[in-house]
N, C-alpha and C positions, 0 to 999 in steps of 0.2 A: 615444686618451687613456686613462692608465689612473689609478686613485684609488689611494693607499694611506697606509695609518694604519702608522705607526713605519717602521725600516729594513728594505731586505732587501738582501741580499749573496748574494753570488755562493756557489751547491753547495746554496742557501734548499733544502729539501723544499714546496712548494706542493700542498696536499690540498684537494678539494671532499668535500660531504658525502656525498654518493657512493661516495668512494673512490679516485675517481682520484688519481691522484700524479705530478704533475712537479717538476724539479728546474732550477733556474736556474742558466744555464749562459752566460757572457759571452765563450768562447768563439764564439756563434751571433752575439751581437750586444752593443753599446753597452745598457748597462743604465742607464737614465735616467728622468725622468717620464713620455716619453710613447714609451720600447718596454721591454719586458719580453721577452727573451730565454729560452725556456725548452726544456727536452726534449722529448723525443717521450714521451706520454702514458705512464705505464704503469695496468696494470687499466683503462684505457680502456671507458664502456661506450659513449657516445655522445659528439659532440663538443663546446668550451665554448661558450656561448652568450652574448649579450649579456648584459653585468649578471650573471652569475654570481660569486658571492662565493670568492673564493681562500684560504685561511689560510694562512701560512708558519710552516714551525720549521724549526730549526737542523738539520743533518744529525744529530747529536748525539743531540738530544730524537727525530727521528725513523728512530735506527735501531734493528734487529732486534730483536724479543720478546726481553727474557732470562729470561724461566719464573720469577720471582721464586716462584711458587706450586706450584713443581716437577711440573706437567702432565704426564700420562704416557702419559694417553688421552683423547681426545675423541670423547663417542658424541652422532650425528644423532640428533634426537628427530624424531617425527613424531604428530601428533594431528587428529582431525576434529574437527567443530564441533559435530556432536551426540553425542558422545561424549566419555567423561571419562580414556580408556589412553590411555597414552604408550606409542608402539610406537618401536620401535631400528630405526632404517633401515642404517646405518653406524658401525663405531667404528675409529679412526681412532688411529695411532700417534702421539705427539706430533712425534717424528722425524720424519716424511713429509709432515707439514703445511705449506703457504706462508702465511707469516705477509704482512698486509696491512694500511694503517693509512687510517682516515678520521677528517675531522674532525668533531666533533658542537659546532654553535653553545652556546654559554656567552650570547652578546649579540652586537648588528651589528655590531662589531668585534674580535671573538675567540672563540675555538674551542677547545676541549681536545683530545687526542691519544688515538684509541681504537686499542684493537689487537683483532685480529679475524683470521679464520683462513679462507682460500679454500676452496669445497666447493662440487662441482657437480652439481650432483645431475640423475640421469637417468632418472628414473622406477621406480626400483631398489623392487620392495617390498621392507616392514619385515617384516624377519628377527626379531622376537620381540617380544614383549608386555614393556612395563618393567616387573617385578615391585613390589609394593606397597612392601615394603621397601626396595626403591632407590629409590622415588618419593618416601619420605617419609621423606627422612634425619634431619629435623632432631628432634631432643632436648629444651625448654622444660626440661626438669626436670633437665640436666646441668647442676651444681652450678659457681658461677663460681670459686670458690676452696673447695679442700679439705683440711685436715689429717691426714686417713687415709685410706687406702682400702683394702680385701680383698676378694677374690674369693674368695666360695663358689657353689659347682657352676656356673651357667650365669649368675650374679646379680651383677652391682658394686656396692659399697657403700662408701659415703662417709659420713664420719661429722666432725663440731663444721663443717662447711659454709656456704658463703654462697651463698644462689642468691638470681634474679632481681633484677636490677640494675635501679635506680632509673629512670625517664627525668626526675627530679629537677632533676640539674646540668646540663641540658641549656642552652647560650647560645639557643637559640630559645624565644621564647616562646610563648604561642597567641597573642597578639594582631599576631606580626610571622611569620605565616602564615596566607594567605586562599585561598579558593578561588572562582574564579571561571567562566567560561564565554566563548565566542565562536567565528568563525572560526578556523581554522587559518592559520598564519604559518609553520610549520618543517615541511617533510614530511617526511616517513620514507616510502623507498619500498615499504619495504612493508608499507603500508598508506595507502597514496596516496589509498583514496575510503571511510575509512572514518571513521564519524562516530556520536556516539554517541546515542541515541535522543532525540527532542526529547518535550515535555508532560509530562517527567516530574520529579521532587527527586532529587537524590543526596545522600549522606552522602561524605564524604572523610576521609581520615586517613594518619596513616604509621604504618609497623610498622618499626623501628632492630632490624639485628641486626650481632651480635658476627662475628668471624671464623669462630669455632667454630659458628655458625648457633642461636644463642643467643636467642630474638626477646624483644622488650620488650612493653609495652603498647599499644592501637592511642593512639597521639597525636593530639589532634584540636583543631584550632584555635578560637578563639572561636566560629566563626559556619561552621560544620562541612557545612553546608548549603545547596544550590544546583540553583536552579529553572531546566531548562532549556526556552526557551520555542520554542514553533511558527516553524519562516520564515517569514516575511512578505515580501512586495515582492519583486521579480524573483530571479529565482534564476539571472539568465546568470552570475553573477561570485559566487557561492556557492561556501567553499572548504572545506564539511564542520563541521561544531562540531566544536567539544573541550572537554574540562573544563583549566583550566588552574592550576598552583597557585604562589604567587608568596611568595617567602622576603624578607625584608627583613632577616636576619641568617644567620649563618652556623648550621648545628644544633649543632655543639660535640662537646666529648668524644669527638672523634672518632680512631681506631686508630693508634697512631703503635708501630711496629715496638719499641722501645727502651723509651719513654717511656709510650704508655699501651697494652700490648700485648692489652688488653680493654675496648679502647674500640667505639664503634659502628663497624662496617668495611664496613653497606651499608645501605638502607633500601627498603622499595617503599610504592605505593601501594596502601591499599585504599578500595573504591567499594563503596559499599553502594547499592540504590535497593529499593525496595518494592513498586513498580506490578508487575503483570503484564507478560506479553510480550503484544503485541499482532501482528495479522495484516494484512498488506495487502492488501487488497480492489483490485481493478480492474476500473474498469467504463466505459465511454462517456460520451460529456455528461450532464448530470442534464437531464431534460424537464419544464419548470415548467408547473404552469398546465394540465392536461387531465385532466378535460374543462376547461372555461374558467371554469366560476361555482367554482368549487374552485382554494385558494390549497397543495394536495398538489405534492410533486416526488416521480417517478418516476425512478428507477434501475435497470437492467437488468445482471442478476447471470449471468455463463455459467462454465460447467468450473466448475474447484475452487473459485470465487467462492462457486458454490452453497455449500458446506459451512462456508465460514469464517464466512457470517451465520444461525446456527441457529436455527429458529424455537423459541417460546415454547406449550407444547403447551394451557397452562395460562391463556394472554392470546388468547381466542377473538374475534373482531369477530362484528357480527351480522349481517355478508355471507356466512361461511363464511372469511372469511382467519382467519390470525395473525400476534401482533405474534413480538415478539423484545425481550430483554434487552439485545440485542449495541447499542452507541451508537459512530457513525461521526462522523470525525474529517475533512472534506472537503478533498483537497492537488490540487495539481493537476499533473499529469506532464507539463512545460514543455518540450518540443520544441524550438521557437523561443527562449526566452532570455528573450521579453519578455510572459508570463503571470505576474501577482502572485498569490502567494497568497491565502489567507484569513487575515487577522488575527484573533487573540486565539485561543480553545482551547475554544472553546464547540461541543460534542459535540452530533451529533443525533439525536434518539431516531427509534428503527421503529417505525410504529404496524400496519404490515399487510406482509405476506410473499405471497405469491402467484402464479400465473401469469396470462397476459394478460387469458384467459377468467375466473379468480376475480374479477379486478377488474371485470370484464363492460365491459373497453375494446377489443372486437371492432370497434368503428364506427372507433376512432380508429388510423391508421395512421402517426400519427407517428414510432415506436419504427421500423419496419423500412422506411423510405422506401431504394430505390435510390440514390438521388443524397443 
């Protein structure tokens, strides 16, 4: 049995968000409510599954890129994660490219029409460091409208000028944009199990630029800020936070070819947050209670564990330990599905750093039992 919202007809292009593309074809079969006739997959990565959501457009809306933007080359970027170059893996004729289209959810029953360009990459190093200059194309101080302009020696100069454009007339206002927080509902596969850190505030906003990569000011909603809090309770059906930000009008003034040929023609977000980066510690069960007249938990730090909780040279005990500055966050690495967390965010302080013998728990052999 199949569901569908509005009509489809017969040559429909049907896109998952994925990528795949079939095309309904009544030639196969009787196209009615409960068969759907379709092609053999194309860009196929894997096959449909139940409840997989289909979009349909018109052969029309879904055919061939027309380069409105006159593309002439497309270069592969490549970057690591502790590192801030863009290296060039590939640069790519616009000519030799397969043009490819998926659909990117808009709401549970409709999708918009993305075009996107096949490239498959095979472990090829990058062939040259992106130069600073190509990285950072954009201008802020190119002038939006000019009544002169001359060129002396290497210098462009503009002159009775209008720069930086209002985010003034904007139809959105701050108060019909929020930012909020939750599970994940749309994946993007790539970045299928990525989530973004919890215990901490974020700041959010948008940056509006022109076509000419013109940018405005950061815009930033009423209530610009968003506390994202610890998992709690079972983490088997956990599907990642994300910060999420919700429009309740359209942003406006937006690039219309003809009509407002310097209008906004893209926007991003940016995320500000404050905290530190934090490290993850892994350690075994925590050992409460030893020796017994003592309400102390014990934790057992090995490898590079050692290093991430650094002691305090400065917070001496009067056994010969030390404390530490460092204040740990207790999560619990759920195997099974059905370990709750800890609720709330309440950090616990180190009062002593040491080995088995500083603590003079030689008698107690709880730490290294066999079994």
């Amino acid at each position: 049995m199949i569901t569908v919202n509005g009509t489809i007809a017969n040559t429909n292009v049907a896109l998952t968000e994925r990528g795949d593309k079939y095309i309904v074809d009544t030639s196969a079969g009787t196209l009615d409510a409960t068969n759907l006739p379709l092609s053999t997959s194309i860009n196929a990565k894997t096959p449909l599954v139940n409840n997989q959501r289909l979009y349909f457009f018109t052969s029309a809306q879904a055919a061939a890129y027309t380069n409105p933007l006159e593309i002439k080359k497309i270069q592969i970027l490549y970057s690591e994660s502790d590192s801030l170059a863009l290296k060039v893996v590939d640069t790519l004729n616009y000519d030799d490219v397969t043009t490819i289209h998926r659909a990117e959810p808009i709401s549970n029953n409709a999708a918009k029409l993305v075009h996107g360009f096949k490239f498959t990459y095979d472990s090829t190093k990058p062939v040259q460091t992106l130069p600073e200059a190509d990285l950072i194309r954009v201008a802020d101080i190119a002038p939006v409208k000019a009544k002169t302009q001359e060129v002396s020696g290497n210098r462009v100069i503009y002159g009775n000028f209008y720069q930086n454009r209002s985010i003034s007339d904007l139809t959105l206002t701050k108060d019909q944009f929020t930012v909020t927080h939750g599970d994940q509902t749309n994946w993007n596969p790539q970045y299928l199990n990525s989530s973004v850190k919890s215990n901490r505030e974020y700041s959010v906003g948008l940056v509006l630029s022109d076509r000419y990569g013109r940018h405005s000011t950061v815009f930033l909603p009423s209530d610009n800020t968003e506390f994202v809090d610890p998992k709690t309770g079972s983490v088997s059906s956990w599907m990642r936070s994300a910060l999420k930000l919700n429009f309740s009008a359209v942003i406006g003034d937006a690039y219309a070819k003809d009509t407002n040929p310097l209008g906004w023609y893209s926007y991003k977000v940016v995320v500000k947050q404050a905290e530190q980066d934090f490290y993850n510690v892994y350690a075994p069960t925590l050992v409460d209670n030893i020796p017994l007249s003592e309400t102390r938990s014990w934790l057992v730090l090995t490898g590079d564990n050692i290093n991430k909780v650094p002691r305090d040279v400065t917070d001496i005990n009067t056994d010969g330990t030390v404390g530490s500055q460092t204040s740990l966050l207790p999560k619990i690495l759920d195997t099974t599905g059905s370990q709750a967390q800890q609720s709330g965010n309440d950090f616990i302080d180190i009062i002593s750093i040491g080995t088995k013998h500083e603590h003079g728990l030689e008698a107690f052999n709880e730490f290294y039992q066999s079994n």
